[in-house]
PDB file of the backbone (N, CA, C, O) and the ligand in Angstrom, with CONECT records:
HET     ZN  A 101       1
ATOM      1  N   UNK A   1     108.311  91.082  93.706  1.00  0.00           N
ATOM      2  CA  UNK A   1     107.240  91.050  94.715  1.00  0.00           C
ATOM      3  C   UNK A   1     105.883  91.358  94.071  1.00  0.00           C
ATOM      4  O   UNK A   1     104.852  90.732  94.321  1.00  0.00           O
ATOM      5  N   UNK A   2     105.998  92.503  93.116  1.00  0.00           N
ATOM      6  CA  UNK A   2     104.924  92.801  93.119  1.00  0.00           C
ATOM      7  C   UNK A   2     104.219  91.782  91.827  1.00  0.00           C
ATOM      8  O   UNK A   2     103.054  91.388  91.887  1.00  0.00           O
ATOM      9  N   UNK A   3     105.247  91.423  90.571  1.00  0.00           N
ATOM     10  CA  UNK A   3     105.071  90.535  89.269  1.00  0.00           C
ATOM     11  C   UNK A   3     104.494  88.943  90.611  1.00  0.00           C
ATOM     12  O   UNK A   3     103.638  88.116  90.295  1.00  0.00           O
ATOM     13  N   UNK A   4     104.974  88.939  91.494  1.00  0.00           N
ATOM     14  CA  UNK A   4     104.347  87.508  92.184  1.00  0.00           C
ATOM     15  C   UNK A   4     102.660  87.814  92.611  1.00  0.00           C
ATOM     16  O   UNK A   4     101.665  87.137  92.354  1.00  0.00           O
ATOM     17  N   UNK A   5     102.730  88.501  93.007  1.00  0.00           N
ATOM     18  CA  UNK A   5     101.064  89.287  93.488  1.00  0.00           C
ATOM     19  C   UNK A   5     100.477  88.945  92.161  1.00  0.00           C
ATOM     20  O   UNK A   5      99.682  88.011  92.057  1.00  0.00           O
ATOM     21  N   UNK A   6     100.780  89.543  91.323  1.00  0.00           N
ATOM     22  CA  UNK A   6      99.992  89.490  89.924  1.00  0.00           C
ATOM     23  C   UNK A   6      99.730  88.154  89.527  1.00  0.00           C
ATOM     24  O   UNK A   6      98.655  87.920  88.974  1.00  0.00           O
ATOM     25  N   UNK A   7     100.528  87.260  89.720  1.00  0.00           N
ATOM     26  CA  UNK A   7     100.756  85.905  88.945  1.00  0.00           C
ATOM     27  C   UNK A   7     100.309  84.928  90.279  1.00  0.00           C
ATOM     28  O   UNK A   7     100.327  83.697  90.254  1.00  0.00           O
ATOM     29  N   UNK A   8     100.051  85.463  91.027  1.00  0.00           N
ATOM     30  CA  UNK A   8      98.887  84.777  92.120  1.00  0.00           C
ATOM     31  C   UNK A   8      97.649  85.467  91.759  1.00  0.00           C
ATOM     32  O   UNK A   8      96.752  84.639  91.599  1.00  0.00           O
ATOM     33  N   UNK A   9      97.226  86.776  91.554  1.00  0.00           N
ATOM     34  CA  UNK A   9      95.903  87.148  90.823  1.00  0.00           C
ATOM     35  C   UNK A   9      95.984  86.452  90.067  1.00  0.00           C
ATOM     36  O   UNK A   9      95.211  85.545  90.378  1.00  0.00           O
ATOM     37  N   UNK A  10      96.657  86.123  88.776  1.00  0.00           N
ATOM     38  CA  UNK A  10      96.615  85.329  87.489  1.00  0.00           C
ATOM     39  C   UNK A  10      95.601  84.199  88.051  1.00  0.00           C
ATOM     40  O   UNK A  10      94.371  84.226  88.013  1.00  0.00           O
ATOM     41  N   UNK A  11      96.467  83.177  88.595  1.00  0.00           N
ATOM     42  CA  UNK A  11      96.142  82.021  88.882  1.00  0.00           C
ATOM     43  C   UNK A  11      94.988  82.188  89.589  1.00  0.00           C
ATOM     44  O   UNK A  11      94.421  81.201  89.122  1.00  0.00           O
ATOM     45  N   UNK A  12      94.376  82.540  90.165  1.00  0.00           N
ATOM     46  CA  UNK A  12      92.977  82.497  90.717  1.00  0.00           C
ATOM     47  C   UNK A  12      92.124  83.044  89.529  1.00  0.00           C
ATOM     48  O   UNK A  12      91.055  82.480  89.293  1.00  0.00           O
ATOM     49  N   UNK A  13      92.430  83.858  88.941  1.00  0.00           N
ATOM     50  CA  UNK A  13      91.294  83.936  87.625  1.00  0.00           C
ATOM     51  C   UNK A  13      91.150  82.914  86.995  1.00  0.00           C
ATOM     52  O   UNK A  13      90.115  82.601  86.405  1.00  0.00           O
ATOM     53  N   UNK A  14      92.358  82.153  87.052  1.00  0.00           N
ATOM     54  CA  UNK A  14      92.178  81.091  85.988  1.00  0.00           C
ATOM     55  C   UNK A  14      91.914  79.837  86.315  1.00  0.00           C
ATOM     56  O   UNK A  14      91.687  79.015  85.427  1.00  0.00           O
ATOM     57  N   UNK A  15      91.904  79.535  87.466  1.00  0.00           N
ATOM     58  CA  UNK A  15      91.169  78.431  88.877  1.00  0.00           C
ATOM     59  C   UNK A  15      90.064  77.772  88.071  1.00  0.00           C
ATOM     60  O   UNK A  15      89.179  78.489  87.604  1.00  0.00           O
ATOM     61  N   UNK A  16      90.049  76.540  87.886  1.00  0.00           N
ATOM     62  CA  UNK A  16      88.754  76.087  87.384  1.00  0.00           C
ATOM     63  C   UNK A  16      87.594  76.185  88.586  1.00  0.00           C
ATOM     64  O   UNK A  16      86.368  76.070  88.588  1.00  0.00           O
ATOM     65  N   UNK A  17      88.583  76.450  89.587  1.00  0.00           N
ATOM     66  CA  UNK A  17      87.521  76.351  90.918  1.00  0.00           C
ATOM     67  C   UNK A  17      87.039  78.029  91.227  1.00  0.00           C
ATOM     68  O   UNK A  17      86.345  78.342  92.194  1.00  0.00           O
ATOM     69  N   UNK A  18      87.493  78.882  90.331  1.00  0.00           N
ATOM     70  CA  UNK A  18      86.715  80.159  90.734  1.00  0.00           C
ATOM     71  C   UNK A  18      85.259  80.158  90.843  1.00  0.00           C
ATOM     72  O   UNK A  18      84.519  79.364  90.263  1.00  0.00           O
ATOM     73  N   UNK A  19      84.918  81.042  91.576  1.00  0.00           N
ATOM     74  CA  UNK A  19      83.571  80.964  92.103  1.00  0.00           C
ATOM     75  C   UNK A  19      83.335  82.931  91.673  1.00  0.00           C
ATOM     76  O   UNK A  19      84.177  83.813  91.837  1.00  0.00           O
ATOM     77  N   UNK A  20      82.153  83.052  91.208  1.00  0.00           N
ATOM     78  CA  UNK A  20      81.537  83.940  90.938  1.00  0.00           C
ATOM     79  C   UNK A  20      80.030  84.348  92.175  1.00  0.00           C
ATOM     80  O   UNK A  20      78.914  83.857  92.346  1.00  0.00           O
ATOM     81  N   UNK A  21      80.735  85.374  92.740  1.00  0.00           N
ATOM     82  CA  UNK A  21      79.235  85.794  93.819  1.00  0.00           C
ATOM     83  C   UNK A  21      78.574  86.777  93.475  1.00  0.00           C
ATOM     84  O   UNK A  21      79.018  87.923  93.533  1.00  0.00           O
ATOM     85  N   UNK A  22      77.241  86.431  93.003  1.00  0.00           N
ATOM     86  CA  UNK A  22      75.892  87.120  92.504  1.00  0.00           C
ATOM     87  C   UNK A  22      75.317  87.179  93.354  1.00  0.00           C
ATOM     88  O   UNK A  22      75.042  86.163  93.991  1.00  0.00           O
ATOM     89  N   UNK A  23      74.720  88.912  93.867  1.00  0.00           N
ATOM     90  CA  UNK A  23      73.768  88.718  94.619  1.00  0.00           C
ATOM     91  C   UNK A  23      72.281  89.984  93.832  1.00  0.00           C
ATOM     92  O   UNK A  23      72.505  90.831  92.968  1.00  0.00           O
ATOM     93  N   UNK A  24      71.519  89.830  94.188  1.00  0.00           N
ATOM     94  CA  UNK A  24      70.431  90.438  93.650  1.00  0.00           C
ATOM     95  C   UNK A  24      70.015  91.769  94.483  1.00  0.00           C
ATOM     96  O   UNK A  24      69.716  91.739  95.677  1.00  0.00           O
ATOM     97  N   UNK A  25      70.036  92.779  93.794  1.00  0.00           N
ATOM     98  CA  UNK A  25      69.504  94.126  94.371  1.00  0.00           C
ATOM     99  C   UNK A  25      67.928  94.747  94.174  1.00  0.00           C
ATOM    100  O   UNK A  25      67.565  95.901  93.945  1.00  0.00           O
ATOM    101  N   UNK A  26      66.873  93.051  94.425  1.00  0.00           N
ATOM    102  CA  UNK A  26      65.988  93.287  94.710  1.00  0.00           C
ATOM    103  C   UNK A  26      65.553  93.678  96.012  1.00  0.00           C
ATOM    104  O   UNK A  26      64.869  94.695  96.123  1.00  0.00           O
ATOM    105  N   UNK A  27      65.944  92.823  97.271  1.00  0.00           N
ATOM    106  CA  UNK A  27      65.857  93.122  98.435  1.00  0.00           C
ATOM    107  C   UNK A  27      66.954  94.130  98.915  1.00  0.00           C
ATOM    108  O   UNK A  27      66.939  94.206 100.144  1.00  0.00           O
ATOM    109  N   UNK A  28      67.748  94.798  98.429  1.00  0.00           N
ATOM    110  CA  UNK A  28      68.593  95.430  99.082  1.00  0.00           C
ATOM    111  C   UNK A  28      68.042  97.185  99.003  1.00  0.00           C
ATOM    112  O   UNK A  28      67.924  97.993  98.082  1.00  0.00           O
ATOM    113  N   UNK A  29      67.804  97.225 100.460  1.00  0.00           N
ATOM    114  CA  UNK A  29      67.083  98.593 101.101  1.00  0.00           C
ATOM    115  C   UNK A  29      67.730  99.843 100.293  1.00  0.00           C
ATOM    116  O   UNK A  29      67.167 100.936 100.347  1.00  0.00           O
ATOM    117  N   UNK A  30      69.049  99.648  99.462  1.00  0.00           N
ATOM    118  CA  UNK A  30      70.176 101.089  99.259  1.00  0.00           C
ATOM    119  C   UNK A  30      69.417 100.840  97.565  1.00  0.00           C
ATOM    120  O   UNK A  30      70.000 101.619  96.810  1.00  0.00           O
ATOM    121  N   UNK A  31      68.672 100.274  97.025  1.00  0.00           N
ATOM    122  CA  UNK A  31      68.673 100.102  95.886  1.00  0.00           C
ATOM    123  C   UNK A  31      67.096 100.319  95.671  1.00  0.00           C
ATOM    124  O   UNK A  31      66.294  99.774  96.430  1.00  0.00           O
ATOM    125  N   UNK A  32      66.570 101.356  94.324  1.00  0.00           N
ATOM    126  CA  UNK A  32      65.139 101.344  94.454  1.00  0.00           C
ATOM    127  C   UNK A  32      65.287 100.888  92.351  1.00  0.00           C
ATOM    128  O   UNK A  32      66.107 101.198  91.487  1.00  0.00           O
ATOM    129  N   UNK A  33      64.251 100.209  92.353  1.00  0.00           N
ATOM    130  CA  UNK A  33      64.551 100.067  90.757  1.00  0.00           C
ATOM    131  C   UNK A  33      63.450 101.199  89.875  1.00  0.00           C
ATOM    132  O   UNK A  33      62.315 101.419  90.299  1.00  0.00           O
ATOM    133  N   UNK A  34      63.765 101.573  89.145  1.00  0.00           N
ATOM    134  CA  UNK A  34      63.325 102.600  88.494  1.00  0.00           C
ATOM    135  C   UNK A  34      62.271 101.975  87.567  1.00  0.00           C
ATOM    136  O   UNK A  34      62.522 101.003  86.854  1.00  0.00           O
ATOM    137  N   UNK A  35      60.885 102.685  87.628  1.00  0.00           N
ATOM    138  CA  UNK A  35      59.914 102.075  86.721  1.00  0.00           C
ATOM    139  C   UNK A  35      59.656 102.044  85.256  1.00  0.00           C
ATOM    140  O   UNK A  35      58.739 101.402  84.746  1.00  0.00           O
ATOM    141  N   UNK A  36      60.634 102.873  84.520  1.00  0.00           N
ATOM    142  CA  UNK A  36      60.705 103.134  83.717  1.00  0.00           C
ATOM    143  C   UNK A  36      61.509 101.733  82.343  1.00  0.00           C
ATOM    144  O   UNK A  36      61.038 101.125  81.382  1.00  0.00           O
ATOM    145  N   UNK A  37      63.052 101.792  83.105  1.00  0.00           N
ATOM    146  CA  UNK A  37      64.170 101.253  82.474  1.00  0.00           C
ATOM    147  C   UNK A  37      64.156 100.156  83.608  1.00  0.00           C
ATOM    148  O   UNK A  37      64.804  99.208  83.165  1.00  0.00           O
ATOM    149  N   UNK A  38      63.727  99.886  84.808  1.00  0.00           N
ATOM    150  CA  UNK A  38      64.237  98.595  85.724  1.00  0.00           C
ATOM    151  C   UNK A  38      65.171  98.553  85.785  1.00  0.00           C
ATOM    152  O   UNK A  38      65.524  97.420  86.111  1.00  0.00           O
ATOM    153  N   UNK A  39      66.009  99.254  85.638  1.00  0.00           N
ATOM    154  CA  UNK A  39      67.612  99.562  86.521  1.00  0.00           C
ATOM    155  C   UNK A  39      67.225  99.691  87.800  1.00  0.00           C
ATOM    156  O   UNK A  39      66.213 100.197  88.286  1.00  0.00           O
ATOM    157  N   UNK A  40      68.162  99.167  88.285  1.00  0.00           N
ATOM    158  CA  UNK A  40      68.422  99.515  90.367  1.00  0.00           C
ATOM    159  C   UNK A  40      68.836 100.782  90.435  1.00  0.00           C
ATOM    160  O   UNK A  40      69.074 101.201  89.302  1.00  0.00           O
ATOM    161  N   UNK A  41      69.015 101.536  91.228  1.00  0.00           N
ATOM    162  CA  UNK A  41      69.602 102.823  91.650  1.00  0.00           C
ATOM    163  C   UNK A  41      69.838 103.464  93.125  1.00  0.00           C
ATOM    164  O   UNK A  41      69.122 102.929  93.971  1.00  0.00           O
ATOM    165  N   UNK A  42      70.178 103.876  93.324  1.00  0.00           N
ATOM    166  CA  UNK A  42      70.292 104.667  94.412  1.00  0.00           C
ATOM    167  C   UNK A  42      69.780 105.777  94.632  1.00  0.00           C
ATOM    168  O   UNK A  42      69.799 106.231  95.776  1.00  0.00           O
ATOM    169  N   UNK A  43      69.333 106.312  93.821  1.00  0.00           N
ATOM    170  CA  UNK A  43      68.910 108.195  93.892  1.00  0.00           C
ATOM    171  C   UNK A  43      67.513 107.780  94.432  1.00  0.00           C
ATOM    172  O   UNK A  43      66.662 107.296  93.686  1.00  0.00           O
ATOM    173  N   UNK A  44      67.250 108.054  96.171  1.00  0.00           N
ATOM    174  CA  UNK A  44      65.430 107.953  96.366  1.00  0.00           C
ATOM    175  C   UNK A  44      65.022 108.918  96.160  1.00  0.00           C
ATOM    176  O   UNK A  44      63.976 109.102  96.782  1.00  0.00           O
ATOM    177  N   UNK A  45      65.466 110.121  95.253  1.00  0.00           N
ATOM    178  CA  UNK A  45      64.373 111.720  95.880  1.00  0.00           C
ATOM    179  C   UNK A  45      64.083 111.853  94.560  1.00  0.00           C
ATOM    180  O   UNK A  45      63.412 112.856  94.317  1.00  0.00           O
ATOM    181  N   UNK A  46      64.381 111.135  93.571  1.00  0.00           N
ATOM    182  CA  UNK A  46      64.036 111.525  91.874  1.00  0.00           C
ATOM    183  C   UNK A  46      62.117 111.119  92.163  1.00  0.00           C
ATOM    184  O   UNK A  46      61.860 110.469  93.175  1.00  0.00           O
ATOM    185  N   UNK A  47      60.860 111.573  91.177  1.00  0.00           N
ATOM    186  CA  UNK A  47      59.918 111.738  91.180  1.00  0.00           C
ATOM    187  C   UNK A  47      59.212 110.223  91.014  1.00  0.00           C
ATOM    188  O   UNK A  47      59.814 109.520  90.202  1.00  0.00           O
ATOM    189  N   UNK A  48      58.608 109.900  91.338  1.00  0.00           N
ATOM    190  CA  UNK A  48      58.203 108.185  90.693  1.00  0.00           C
ATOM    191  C   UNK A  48      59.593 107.137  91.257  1.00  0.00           C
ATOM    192  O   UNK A  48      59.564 105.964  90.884  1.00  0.00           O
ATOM    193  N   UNK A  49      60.510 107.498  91.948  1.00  0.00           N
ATOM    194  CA  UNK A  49      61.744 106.615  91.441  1.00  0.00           C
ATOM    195  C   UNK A  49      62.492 106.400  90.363  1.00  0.00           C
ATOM    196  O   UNK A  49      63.343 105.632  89.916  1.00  0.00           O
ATOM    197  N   UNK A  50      61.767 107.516  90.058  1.00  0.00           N
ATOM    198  CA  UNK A  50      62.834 107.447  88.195  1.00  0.00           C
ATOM    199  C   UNK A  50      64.453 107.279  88.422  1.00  0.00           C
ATOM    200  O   UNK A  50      64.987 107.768  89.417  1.00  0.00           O
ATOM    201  N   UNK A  51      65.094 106.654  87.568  1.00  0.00           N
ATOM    202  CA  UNK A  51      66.530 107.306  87.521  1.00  0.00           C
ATOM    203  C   UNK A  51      66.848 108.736  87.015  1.00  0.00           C
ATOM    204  O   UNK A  51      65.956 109.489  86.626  1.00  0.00           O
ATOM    205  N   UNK A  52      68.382 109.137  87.040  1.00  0.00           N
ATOM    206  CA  UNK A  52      68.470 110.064  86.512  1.00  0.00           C
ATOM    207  C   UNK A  52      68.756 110.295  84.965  1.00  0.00           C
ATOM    208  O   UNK A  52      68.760 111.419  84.463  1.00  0.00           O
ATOM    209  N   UNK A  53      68.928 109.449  84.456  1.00  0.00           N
ATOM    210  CA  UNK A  53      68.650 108.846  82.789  1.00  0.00           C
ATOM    211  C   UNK A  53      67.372 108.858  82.717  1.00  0.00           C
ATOM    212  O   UNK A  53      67.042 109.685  81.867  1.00  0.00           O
ATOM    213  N   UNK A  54      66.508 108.368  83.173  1.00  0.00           N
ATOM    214  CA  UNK A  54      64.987 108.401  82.206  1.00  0.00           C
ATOM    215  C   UNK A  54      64.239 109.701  82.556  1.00  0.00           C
ATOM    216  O   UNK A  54      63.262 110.102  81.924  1.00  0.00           O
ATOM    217  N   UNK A  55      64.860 110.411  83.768  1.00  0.00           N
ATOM    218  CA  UNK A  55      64.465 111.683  84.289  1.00  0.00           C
ATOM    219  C   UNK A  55      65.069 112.646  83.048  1.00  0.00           C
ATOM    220  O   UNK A  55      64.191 113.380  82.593  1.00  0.00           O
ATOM    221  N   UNK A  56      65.942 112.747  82.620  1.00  0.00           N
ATOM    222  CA  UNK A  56      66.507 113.813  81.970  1.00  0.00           C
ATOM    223  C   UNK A  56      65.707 112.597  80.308  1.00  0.00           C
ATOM    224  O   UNK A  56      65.263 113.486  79.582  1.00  0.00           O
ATOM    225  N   UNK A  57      65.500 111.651  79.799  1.00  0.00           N
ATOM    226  CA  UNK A  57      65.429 111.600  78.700  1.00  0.00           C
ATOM    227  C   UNK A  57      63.982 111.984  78.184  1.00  0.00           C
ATOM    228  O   UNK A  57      63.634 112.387  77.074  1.00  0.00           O
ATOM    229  N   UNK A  58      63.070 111.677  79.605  1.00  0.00           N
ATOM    230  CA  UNK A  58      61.526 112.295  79.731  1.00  0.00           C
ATOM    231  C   UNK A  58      61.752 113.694  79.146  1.00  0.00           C
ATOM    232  O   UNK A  58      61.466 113.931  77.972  1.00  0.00           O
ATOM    233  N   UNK A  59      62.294 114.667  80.012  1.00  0.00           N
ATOM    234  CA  UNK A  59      61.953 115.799  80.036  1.00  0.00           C
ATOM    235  C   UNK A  59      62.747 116.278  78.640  1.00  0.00           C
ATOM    236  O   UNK A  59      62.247 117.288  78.146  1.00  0.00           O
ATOM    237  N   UNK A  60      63.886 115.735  77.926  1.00  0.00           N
ATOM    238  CA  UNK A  60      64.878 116.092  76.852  1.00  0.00           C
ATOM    239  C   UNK A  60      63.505 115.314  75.548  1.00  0.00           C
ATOM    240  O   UNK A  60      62.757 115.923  74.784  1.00  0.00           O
ATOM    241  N   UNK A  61      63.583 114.544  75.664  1.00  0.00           N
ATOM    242  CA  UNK A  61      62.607 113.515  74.157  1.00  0.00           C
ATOM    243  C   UNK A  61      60.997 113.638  74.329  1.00  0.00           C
ATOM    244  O   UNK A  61      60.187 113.569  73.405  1.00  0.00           O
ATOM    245  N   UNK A  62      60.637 113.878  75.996  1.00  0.00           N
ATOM    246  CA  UNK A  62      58.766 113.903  75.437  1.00  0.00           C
ATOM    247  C   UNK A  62      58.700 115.120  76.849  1.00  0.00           C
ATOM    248  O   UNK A  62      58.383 114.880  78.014  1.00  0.00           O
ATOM    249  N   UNK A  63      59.014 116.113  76.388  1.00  0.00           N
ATOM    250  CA  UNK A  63      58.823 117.580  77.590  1.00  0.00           C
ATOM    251  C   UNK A  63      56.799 117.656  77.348  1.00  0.00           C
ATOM    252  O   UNK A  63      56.192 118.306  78.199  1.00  0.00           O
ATOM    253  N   UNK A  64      56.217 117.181  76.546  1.00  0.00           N
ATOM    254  CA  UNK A  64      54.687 117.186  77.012  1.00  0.00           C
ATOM    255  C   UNK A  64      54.645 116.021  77.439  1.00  0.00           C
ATOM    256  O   UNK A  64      53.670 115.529  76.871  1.00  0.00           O
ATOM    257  N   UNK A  65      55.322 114.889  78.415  1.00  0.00           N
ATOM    258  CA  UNK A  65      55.140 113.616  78.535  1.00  0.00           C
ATOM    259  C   UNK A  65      54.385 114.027  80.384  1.00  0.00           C
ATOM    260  O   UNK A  65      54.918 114.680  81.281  1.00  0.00           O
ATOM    261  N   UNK A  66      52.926 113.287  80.371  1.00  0.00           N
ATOM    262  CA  UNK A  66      52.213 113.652  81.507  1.00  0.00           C
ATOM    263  C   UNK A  66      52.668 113.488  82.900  1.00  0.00           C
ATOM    264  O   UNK A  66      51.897 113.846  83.792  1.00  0.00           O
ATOM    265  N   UNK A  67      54.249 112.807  83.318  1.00  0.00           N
ATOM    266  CA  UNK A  67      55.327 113.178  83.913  1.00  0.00           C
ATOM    267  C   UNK A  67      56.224 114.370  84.649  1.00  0.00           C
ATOM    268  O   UNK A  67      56.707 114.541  85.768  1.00  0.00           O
ATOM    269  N   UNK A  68      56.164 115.275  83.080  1.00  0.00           N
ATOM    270  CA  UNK A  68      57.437 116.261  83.521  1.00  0.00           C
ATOM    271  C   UNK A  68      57.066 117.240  83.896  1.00  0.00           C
ATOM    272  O   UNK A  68      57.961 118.084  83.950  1.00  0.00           O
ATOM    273  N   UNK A  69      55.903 117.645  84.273  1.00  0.00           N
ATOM    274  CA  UNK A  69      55.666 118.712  85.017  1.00  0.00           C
ATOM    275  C   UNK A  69      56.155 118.415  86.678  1.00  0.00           C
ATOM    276  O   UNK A  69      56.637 119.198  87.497  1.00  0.00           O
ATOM    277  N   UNK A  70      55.796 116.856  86.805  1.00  0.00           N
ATOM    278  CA  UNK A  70      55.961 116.400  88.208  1.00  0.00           C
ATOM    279  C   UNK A  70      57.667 116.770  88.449  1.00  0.00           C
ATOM    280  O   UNK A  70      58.124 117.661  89.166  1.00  0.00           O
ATOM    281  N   UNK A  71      58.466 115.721  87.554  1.00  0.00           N
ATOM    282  CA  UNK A  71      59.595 115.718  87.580  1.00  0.00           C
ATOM    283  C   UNK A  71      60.286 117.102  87.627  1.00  0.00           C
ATOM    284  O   UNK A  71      61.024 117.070  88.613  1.00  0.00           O
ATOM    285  N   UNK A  72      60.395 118.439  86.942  1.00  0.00           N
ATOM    286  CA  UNK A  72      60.451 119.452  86.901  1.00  0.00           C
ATOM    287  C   UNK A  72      60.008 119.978  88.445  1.00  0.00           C
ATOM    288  O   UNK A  72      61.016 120.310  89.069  1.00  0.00           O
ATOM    289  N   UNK A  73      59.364 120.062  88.848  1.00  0.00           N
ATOM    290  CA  UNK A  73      58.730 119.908  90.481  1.00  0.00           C
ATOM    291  C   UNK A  73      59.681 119.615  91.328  1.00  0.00           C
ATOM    292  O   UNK A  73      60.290 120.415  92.038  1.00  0.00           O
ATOM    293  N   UNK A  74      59.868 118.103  91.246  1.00  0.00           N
ATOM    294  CA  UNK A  74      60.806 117.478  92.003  1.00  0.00           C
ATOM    295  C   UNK A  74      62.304 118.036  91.906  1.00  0.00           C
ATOM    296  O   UNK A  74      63.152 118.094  92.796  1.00  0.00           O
ATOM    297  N   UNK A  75      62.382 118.433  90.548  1.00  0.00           N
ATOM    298  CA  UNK A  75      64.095 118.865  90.602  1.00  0.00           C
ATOM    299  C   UNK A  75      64.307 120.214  90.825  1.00  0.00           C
ATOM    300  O   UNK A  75      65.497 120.530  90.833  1.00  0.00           O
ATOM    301  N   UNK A  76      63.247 121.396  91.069  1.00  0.00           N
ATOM    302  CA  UNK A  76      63.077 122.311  91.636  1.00  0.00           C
ATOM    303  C   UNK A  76      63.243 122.425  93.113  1.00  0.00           C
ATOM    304  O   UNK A  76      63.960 123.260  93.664  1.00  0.00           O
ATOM    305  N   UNK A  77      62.530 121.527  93.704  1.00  0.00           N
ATOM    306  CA  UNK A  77      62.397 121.109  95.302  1.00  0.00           C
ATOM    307  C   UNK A  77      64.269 120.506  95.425  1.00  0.00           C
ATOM    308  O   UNK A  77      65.051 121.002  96.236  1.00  0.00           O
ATOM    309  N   UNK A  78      64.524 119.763  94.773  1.00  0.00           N
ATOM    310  CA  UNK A  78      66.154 118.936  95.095  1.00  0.00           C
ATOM    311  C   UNK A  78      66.915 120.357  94.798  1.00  0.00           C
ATOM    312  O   UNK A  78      67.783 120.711  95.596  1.00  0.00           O
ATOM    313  N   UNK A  79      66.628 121.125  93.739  1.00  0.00           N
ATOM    314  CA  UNK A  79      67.879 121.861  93.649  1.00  0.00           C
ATOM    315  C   UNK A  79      67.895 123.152  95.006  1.00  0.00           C
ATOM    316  O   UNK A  79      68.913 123.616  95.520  1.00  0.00           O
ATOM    317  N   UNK A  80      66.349 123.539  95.372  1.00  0.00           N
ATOM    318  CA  UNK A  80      66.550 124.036  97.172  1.00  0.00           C
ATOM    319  C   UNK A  80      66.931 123.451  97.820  1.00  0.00           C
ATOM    320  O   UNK A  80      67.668 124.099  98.563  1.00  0.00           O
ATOM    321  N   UNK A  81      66.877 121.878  98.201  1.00  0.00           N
ATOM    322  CA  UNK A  81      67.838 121.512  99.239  1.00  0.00           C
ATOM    323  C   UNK A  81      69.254 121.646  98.840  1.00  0.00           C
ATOM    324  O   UNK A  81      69.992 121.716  99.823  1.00  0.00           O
ATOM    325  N   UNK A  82      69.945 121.710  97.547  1.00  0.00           N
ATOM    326  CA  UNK A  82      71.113 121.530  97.386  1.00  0.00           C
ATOM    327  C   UNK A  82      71.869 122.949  97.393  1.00  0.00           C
ATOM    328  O   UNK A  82      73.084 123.044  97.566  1.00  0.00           O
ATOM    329  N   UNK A  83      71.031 124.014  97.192  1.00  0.00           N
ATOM    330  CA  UNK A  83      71.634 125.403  97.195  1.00  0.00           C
ATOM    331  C   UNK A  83      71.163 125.810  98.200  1.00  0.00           C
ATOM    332  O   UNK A  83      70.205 125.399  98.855  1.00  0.00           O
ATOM    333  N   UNK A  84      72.433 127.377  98.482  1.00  0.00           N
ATOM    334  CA  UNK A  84      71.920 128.112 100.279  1.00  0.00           C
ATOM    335  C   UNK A  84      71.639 129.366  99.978  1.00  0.00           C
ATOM    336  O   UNK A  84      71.276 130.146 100.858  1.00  0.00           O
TER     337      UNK A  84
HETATM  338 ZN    ZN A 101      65.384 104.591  84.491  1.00  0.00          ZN2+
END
């Protein structure tokens, strides 16, 4: 039962007629792209829209970068909402 499941997955991967659905997470409201790297993301409360990669590589590789005082700010303010 279950080796048939598989070998029907098989065969649709291998479908000359597979179809691939791309959609773009420019317009999509759950997605903000980060100005930094232009990755999409989800996190809206990071400073600028940063992600959380260019947020931590700012403050880790250029801590005088005219940024991280903001960012530092911002993750001060997130870590009160997150603690009681
Ligand atoms: Zn980024």
């Amino acid at each position: 039962m279950i080796e048939e499941e598989a070998d029907k997955d098989f065969e649709a991967l291998m479908s000359p007629h597979l179809t691939i659905e791309a959609r773009s997470l420019m317009d999509d409201d759950n997605y903000t792209k980060c100005p930094r790297c232009w990755h999409y993301h989800t996190i809206k409360i990071n400073y600028d829209g940063l992600c959380d990669a260019c947020c931590k590589n700012i403050l880790e590789g250029w801590p005088n970068h005219e940024s991280a005082p903001f960012i530092m700010a911002n993750l001060d303010n997130q870590r009160k909402l997150f603690t009681r």
